[in-house]
mmCIF file of the N, C-alpha and C atoms, coordinates in Angstrom:
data_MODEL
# 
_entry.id   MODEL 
# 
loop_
_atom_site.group_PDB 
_atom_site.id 
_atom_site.type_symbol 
_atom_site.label_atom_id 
_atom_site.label_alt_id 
_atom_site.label_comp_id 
_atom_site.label_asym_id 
_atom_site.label_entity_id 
_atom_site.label_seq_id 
_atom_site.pdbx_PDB_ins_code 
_atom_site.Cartn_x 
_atom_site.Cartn_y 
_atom_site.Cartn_z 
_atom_site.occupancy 
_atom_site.B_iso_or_equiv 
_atom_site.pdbx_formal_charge 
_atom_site.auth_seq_id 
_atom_site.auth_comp_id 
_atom_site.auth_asym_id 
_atom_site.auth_atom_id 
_atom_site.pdbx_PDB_model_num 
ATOM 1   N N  . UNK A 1 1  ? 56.255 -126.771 -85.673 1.00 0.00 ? 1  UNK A N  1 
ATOM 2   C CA . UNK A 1 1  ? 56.889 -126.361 -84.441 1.00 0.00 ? 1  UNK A CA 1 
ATOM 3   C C  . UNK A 1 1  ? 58.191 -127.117 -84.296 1.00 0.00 ? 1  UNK A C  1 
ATOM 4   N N  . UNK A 1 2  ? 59.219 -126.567 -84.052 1.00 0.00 ? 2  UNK A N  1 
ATOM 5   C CA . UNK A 1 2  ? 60.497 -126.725 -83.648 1.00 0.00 ? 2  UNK A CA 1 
ATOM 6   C C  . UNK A 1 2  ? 60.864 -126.251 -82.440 1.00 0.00 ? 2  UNK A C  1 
ATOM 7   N N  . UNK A 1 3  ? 61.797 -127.388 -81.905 1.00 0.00 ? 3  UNK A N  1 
ATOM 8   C CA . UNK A 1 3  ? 62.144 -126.712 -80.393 1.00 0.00 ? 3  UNK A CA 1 
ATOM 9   C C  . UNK A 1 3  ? 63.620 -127.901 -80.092 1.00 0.00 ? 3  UNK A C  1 
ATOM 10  N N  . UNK A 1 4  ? 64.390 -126.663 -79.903 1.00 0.00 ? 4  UNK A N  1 
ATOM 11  C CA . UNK A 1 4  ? 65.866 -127.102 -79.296 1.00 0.00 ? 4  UNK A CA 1 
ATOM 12  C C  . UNK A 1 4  ? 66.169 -127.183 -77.953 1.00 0.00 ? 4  UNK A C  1 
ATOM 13  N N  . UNK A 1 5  ? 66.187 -128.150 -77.404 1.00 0.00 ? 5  UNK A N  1 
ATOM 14  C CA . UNK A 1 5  ? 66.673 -127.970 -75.874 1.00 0.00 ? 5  UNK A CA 1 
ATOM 15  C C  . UNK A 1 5  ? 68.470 -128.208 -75.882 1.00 0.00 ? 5  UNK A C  1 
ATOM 16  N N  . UNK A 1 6  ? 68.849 -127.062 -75.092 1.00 0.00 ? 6  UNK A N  1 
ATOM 17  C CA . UNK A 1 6  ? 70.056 -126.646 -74.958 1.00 0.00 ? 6  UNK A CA 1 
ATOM 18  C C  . UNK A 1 6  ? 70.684 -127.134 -73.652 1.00 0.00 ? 6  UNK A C  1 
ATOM 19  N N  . UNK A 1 7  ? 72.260 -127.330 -73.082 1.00 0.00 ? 7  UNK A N  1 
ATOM 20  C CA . UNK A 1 7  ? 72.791 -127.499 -71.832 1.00 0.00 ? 7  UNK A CA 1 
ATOM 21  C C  . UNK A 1 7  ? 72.157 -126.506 -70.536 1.00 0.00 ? 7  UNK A C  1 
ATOM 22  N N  . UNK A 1 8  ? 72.146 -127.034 -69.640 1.00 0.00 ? 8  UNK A N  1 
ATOM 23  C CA . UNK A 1 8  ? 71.558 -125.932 -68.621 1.00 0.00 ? 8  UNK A CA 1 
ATOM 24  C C  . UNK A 1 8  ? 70.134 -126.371 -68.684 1.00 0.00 ? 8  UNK A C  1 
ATOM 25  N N  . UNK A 1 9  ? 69.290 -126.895 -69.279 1.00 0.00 ? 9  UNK A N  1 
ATOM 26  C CA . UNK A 1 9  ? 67.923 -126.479 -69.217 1.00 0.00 ? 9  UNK A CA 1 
ATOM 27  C C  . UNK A 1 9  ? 67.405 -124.937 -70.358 1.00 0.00 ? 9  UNK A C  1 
ATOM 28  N N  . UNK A 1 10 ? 68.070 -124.765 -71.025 1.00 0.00 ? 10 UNK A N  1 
ATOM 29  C CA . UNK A 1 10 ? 67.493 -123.371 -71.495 1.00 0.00 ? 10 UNK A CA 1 
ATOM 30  C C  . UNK A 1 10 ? 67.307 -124.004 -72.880 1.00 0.00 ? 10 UNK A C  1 
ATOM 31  N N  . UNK A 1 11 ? 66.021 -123.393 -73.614 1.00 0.00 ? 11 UNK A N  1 
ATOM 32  C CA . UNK A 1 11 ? 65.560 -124.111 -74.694 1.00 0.00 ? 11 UNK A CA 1 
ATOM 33  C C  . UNK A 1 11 ? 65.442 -122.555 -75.916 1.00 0.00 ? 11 UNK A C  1 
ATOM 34  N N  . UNK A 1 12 ? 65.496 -123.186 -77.280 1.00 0.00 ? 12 UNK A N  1 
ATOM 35  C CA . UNK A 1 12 ? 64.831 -121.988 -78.154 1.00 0.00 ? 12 UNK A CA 1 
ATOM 36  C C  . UNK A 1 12 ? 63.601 -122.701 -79.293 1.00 0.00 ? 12 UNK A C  1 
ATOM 37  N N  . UNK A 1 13 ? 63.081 -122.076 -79.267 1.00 0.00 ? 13 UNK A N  1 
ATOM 38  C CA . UNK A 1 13 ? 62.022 -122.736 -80.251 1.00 0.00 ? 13 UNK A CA 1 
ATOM 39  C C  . UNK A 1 13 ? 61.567 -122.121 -81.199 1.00 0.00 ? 13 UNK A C  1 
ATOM 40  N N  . UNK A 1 14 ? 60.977 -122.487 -82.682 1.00 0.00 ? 14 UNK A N  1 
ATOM 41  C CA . UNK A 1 14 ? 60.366 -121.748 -83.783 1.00 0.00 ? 14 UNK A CA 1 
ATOM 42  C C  . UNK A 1 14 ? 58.916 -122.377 -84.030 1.00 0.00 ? 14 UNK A C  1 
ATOM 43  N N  . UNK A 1 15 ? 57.722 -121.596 -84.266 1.00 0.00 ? 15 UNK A N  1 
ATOM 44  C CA . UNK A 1 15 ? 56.653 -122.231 -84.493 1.00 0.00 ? 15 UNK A CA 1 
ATOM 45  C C  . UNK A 1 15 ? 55.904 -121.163 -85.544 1.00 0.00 ? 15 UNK A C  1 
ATOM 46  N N  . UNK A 1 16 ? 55.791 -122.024 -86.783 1.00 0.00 ? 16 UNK A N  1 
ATOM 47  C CA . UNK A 1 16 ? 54.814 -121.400 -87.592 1.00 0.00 ? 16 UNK A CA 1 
ATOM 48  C C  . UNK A 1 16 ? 53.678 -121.847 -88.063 1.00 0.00 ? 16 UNK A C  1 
ATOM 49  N N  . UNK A 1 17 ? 52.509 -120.647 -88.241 1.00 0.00 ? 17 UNK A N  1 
ATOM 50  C CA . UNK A 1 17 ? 51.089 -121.025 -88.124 1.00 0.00 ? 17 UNK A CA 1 
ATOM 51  C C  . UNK A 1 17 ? 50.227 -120.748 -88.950 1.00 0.00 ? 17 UNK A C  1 
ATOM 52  N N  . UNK A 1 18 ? 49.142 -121.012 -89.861 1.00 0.00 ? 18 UNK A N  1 
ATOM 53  C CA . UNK A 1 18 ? 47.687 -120.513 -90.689 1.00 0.00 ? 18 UNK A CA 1 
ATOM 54  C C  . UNK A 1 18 ? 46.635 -120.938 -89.941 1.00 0.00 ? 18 UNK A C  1 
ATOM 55  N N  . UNK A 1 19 ? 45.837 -120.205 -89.972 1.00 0.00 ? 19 UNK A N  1 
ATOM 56  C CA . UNK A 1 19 ? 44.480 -120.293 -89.573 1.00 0.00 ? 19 UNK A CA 1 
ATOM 57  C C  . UNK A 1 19 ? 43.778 -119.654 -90.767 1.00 0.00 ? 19 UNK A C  1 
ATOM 58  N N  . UNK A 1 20 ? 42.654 -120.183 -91.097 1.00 0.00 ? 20 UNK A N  1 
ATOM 59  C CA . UNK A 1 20 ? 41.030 -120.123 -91.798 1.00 0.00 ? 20 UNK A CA 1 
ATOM 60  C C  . UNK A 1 20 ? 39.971 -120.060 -91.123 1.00 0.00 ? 20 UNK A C  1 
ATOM 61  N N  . UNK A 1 21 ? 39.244 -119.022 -91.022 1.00 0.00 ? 21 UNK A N  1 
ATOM 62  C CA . UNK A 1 21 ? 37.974 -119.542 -90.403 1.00 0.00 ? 21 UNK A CA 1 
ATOM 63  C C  . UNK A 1 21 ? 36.928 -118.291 -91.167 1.00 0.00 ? 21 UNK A C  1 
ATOM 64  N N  . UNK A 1 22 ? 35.721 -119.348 -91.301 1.00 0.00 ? 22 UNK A N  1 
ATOM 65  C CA . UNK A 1 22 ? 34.653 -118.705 -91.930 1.00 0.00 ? 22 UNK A CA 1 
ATOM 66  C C  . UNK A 1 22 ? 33.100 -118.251 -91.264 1.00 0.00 ? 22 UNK A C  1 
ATOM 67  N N  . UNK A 1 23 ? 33.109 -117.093 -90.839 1.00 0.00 ? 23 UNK A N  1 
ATOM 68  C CA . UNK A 1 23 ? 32.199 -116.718 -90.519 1.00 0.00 ? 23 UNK A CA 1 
ATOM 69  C C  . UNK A 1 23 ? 30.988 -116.581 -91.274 1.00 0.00 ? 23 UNK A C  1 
ATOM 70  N N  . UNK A 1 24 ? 30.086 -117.210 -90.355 1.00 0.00 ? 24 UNK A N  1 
ATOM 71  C CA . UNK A 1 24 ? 28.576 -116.756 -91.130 1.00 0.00 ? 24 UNK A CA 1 
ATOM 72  C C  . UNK A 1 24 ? 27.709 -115.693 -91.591 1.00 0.00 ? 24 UNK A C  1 
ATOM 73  N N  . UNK A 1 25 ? 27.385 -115.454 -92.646 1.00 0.00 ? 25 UNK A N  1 
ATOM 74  C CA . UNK A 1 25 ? 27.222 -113.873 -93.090 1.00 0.00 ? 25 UNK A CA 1 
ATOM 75  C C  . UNK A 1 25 ? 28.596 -113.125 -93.778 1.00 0.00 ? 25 UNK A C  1 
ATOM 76  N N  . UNK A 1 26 ? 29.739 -113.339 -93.812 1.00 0.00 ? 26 UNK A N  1 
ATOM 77  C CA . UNK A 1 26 ? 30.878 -113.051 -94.392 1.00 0.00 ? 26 UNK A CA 1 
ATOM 78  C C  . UNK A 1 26 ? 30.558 -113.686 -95.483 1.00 0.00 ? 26 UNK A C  1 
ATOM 79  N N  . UNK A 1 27 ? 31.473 -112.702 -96.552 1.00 0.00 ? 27 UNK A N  1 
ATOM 80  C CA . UNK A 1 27 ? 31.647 -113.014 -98.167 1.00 0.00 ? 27 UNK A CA 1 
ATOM 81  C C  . UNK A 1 27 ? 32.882 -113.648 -98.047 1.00 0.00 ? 27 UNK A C  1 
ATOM 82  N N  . UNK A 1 28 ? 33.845 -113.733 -97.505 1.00 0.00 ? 28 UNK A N  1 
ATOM 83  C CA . UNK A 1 28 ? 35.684 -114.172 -97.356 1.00 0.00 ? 28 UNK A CA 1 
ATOM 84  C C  . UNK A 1 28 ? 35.343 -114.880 -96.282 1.00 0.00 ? 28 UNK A C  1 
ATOM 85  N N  . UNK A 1 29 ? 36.309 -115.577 -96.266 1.00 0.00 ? 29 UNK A N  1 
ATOM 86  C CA . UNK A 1 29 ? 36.648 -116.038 -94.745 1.00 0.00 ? 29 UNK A CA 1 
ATOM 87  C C  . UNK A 1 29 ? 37.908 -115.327 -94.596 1.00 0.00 ? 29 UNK A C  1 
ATOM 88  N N  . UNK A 1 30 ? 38.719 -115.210 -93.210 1.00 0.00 ? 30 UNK A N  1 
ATOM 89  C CA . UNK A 1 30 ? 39.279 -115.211 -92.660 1.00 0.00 ? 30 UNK A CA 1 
ATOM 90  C C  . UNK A 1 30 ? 40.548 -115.620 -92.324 1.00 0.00 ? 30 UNK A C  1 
ATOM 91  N N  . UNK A 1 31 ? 41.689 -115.039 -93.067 1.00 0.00 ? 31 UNK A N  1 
ATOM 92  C CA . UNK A 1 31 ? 43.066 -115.725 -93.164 1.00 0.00 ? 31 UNK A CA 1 
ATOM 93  C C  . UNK A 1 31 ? 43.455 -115.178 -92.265 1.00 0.00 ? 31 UNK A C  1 
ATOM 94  N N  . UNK A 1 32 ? 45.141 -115.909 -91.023 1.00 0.00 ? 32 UNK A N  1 
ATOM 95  C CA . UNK A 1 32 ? 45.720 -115.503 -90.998 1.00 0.00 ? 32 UNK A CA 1 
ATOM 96  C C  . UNK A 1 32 ? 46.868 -116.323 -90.804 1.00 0.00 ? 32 UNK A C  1 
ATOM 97  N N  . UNK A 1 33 ? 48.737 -115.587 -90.559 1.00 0.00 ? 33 UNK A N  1 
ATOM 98  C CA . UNK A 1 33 ? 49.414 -116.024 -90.567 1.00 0.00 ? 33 UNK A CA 1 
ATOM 99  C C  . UNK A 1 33 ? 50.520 -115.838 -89.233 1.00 0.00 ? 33 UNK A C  1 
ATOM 100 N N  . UNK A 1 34 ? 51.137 -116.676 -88.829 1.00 0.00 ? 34 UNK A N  1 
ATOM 101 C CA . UNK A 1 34 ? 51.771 -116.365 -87.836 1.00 0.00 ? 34 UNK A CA 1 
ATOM 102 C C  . UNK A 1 34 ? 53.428 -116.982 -87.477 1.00 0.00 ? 34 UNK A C  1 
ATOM 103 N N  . UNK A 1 35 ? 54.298 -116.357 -87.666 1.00 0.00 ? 35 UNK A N  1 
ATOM 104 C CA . UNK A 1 35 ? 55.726 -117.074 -86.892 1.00 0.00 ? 35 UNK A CA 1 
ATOM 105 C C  . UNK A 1 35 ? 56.363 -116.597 -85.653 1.00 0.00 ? 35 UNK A C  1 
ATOM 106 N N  . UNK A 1 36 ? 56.713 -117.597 -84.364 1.00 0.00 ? 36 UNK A N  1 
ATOM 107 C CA . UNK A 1 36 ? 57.051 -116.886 -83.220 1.00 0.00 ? 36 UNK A CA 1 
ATOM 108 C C  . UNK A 1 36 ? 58.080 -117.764 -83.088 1.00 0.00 ? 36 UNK A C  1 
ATOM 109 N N  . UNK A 1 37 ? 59.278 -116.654 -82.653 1.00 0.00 ? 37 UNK A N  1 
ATOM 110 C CA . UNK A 1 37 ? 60.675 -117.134 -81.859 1.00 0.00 ? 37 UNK A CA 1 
ATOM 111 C C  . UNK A 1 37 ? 60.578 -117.394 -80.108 1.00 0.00 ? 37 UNK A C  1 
ATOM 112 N N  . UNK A 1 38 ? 60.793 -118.250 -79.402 1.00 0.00 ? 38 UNK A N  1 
ATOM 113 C CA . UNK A 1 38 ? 60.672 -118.277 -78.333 1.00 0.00 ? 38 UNK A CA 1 
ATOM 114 C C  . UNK A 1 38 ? 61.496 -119.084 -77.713 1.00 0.00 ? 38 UNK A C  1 
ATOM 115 N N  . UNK A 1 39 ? 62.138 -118.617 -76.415 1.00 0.00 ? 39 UNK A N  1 
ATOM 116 C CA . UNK A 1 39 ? 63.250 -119.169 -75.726 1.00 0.00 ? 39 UNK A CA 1 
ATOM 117 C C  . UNK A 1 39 ? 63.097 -118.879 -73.781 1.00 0.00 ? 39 UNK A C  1 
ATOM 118 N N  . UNK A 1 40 ? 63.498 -120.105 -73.660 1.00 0.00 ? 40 UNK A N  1 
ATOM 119 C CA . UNK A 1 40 ? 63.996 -119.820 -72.036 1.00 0.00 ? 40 UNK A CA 1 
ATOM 120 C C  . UNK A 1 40 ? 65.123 -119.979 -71.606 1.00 0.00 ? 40 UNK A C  1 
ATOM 121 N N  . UNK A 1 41 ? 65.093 -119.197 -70.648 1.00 0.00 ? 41 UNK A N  1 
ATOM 122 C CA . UNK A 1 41 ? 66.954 -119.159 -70.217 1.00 0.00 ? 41 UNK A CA 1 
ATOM 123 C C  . UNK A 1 41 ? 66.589 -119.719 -68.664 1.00 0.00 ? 41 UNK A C  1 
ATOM 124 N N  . UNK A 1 42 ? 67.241 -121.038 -68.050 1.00 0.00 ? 42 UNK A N  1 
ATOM 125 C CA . UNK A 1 42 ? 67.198 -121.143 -66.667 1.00 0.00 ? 42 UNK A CA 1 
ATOM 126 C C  . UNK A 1 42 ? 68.093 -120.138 -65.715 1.00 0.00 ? 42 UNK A C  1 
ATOM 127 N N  . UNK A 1 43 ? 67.347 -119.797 -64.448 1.00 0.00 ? 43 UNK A N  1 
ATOM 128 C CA . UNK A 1 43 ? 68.311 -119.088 -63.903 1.00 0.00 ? 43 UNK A CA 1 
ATOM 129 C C  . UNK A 1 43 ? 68.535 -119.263 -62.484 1.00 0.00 ? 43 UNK A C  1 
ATOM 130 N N  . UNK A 1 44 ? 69.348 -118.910 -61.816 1.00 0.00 ? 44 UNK A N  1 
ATOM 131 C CA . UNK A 1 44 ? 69.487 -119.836 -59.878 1.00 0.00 ? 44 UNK A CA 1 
ATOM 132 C C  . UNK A 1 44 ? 68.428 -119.440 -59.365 1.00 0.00 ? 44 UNK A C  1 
ATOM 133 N N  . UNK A 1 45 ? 68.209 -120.213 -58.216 1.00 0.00 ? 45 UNK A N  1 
ATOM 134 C CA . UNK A 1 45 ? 66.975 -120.204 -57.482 1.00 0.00 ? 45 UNK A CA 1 
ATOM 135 C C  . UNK A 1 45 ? 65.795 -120.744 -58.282 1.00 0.00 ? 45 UNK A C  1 
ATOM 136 N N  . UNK A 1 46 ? 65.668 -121.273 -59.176 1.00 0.00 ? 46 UNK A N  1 
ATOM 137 C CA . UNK A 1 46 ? 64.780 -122.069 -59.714 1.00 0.00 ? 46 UNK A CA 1 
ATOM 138 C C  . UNK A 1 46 ? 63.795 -121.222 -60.634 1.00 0.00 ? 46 UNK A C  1 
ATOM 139 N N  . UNK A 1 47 ? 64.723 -119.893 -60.873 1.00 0.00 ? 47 UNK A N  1 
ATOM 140 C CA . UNK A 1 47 ? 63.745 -119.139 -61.789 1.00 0.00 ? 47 UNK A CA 1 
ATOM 141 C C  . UNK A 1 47 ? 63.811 -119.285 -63.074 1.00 0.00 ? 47 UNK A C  1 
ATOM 142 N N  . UNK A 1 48 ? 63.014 -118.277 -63.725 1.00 0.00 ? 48 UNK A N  1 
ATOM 143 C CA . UNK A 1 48 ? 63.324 -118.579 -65.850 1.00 0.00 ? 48 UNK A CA 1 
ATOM 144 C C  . UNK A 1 48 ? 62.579 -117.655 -66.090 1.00 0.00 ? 48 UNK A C  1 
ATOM 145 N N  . UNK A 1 49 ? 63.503 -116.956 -67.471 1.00 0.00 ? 49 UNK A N  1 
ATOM 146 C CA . UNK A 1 49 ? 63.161 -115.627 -67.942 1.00 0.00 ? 49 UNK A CA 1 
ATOM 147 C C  . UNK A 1 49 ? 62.454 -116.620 -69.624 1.00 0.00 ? 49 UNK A C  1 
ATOM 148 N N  . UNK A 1 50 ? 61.625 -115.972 -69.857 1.00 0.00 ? 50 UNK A N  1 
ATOM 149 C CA . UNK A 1 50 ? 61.139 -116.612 -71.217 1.00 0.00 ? 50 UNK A CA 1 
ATOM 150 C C  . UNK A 1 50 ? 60.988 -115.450 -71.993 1.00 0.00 ? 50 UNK A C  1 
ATOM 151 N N  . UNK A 1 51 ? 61.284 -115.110 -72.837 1.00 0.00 ? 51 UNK A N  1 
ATOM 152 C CA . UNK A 1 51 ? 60.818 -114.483 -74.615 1.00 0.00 ? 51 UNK A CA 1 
ATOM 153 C C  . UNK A 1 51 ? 60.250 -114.952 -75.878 1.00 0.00 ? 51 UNK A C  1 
ATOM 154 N N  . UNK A 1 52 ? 59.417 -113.474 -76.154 1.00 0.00 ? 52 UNK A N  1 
ATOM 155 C CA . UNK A 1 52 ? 59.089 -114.449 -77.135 1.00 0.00 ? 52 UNK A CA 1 
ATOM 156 C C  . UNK A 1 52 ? 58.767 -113.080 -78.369 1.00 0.00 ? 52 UNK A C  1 
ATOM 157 N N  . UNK A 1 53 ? 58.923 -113.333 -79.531 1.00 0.00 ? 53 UNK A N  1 
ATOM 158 C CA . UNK A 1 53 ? 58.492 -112.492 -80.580 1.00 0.00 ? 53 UNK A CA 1 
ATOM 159 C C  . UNK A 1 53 ? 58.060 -112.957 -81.248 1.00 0.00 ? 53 UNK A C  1 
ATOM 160 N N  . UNK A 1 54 ? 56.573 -112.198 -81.635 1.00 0.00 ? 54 UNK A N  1 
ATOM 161 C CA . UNK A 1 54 ? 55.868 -113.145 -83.226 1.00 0.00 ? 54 UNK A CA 1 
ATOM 162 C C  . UNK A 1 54 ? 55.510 -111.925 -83.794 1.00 0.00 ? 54 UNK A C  1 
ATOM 163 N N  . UNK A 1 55 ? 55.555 -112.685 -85.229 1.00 0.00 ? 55 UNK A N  1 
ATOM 164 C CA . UNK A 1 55 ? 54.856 -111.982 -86.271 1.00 0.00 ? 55 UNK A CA 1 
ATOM 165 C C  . UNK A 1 55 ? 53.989 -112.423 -87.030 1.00 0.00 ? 55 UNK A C  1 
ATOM 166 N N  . UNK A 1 56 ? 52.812 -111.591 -87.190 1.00 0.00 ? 56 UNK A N  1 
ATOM 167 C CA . UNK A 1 56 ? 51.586 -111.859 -87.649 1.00 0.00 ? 56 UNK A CA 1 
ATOM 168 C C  . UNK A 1 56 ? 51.175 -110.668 -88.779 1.00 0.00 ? 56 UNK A C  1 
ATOM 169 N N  . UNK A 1 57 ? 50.993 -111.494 -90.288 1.00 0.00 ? 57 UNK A N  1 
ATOM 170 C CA . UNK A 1 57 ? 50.229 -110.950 -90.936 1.00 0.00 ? 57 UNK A CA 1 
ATOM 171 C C  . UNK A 1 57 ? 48.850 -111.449 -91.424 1.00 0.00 ? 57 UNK A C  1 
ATOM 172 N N  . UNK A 1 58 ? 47.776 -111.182 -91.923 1.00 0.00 ? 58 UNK A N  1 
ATOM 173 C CA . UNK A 1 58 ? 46.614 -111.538 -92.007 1.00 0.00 ? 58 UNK A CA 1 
ATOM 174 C C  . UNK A 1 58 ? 45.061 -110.462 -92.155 1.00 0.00 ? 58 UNK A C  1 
ATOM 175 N N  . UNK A 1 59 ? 44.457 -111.267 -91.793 1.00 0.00 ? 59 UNK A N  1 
ATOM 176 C CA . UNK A 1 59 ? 42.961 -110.410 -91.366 1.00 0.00 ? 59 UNK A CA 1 
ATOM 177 C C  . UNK A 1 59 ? 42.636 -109.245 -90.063 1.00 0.00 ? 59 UNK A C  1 
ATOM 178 N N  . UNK A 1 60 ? 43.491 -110.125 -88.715 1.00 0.00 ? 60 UNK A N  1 
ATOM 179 C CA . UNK A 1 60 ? 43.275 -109.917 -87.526 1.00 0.00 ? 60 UNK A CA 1 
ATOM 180 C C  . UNK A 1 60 ? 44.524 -109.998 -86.941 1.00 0.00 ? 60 UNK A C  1 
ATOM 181 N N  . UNK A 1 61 ? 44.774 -108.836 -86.083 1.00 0.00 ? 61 UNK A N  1 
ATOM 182 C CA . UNK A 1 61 ? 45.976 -108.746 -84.732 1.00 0.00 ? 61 UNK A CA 1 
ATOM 183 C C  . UNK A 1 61 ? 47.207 -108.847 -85.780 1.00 0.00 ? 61 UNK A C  1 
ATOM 184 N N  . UNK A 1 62 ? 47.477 -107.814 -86.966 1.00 0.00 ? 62 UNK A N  1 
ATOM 185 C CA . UNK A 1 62 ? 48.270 -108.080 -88.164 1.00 0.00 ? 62 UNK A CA 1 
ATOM 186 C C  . UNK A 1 62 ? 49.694 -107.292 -86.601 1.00 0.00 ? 62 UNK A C  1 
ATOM 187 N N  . UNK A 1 63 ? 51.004 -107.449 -87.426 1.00 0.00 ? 63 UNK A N  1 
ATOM 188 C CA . UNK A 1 63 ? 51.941 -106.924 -86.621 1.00 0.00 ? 63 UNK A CA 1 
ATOM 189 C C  . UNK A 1 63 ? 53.111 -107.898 -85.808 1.00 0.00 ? 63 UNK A C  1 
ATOM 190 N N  . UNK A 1 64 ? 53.700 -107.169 -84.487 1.00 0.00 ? 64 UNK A N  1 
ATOM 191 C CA . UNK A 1 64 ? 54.723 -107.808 -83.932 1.00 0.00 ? 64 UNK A CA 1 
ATOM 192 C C  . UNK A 1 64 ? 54.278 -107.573 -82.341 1.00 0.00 ? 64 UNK A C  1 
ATOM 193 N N  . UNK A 1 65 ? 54.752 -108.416 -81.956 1.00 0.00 ? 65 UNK A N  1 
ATOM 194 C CA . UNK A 1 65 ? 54.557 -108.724 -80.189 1.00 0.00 ? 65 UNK A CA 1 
ATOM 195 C C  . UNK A 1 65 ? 55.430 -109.293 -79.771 1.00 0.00 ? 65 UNK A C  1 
ATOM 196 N N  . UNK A 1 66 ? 55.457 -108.602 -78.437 1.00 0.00 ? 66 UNK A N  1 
ATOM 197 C CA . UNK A 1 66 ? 56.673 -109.272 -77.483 1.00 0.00 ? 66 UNK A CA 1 
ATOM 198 C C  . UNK A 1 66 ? 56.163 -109.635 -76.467 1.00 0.00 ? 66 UNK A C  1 
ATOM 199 N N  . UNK A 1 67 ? 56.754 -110.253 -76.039 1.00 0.00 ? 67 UNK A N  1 
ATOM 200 C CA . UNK A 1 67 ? 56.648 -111.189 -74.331 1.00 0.00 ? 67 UNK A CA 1 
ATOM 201 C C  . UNK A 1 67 ? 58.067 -111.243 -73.642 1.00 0.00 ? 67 UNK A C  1 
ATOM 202 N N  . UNK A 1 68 ? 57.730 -110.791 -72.909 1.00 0.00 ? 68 UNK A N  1 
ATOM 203 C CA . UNK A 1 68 ? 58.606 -111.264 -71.639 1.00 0.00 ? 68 UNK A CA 1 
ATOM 204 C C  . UNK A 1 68 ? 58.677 -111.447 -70.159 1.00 0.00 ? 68 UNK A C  1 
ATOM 205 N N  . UNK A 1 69 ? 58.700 -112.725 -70.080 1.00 0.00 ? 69 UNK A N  1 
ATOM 206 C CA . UNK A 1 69 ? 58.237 -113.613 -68.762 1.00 0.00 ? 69 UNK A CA 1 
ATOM 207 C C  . UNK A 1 69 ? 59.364 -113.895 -67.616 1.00 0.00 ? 69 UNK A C  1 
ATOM 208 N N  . UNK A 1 70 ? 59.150 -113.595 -66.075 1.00 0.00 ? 70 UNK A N  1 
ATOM 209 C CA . UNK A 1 70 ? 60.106 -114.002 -65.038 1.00 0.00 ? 70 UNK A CA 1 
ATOM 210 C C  . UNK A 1 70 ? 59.281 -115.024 -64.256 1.00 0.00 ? 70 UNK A C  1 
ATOM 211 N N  . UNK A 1 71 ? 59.553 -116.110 -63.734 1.00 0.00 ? 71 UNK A N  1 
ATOM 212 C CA . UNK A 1 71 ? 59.408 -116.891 -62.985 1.00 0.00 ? 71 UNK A CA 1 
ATOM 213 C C  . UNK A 1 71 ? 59.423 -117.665 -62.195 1.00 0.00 ? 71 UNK A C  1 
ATOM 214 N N  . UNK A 1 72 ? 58.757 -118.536 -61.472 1.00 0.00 ? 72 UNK A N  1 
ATOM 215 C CA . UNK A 1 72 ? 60.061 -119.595 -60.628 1.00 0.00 ? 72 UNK A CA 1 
ATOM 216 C C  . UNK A 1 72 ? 58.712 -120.752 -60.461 1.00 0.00 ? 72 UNK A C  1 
ATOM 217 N N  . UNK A 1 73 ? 59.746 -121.798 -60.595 1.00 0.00 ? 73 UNK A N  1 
ATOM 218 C CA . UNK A 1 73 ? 59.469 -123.296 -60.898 1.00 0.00 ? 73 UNK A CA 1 
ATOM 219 C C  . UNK A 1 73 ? 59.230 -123.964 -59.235 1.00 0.00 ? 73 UNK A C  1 
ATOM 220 N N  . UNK A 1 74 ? 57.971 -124.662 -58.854 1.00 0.00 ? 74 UNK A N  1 
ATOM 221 C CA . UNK A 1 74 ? 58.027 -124.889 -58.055 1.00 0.00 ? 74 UNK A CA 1 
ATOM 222 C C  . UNK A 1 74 ? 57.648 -126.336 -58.211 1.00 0.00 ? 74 UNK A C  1 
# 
């Protein structure tokens, strides 16, 4: 995991991942793989938009996903 914090409060980050796991009664276990881009942008009034995209190949939840988050910091 990597993570840049930027002027303003707004950050970007990279995080990459494996998981193993072996179920009982399975002949294989269970690979998978994962990298996600993710960033926040501060914004007035104490809010923050966050994103995020990962990609996952593997056994399970193979593909791409997005996020995108509004909020406010209290």
């Amino acid at each position: 995991r990597v993570r840049k914090y930027l002027r303003g409060g707004h950050d970007l980050g990279l995080t990459i991942g494996a998981s193993e796991t072996k179920v009982l009664g399975a002949v294989a276990p269970r690979s998978n793989q994962w990298a996600r881009l993710s960033g926040t942008l501060e914004l007035p009034f104490r809010l923050y938009l966050l994103g995020e995209i990962e990609y996952s190949t593997g056994d399970d939840l193979e593909g791409t996903r997005y996020l995108a988050e509004i909020g406010r910091r209290f």
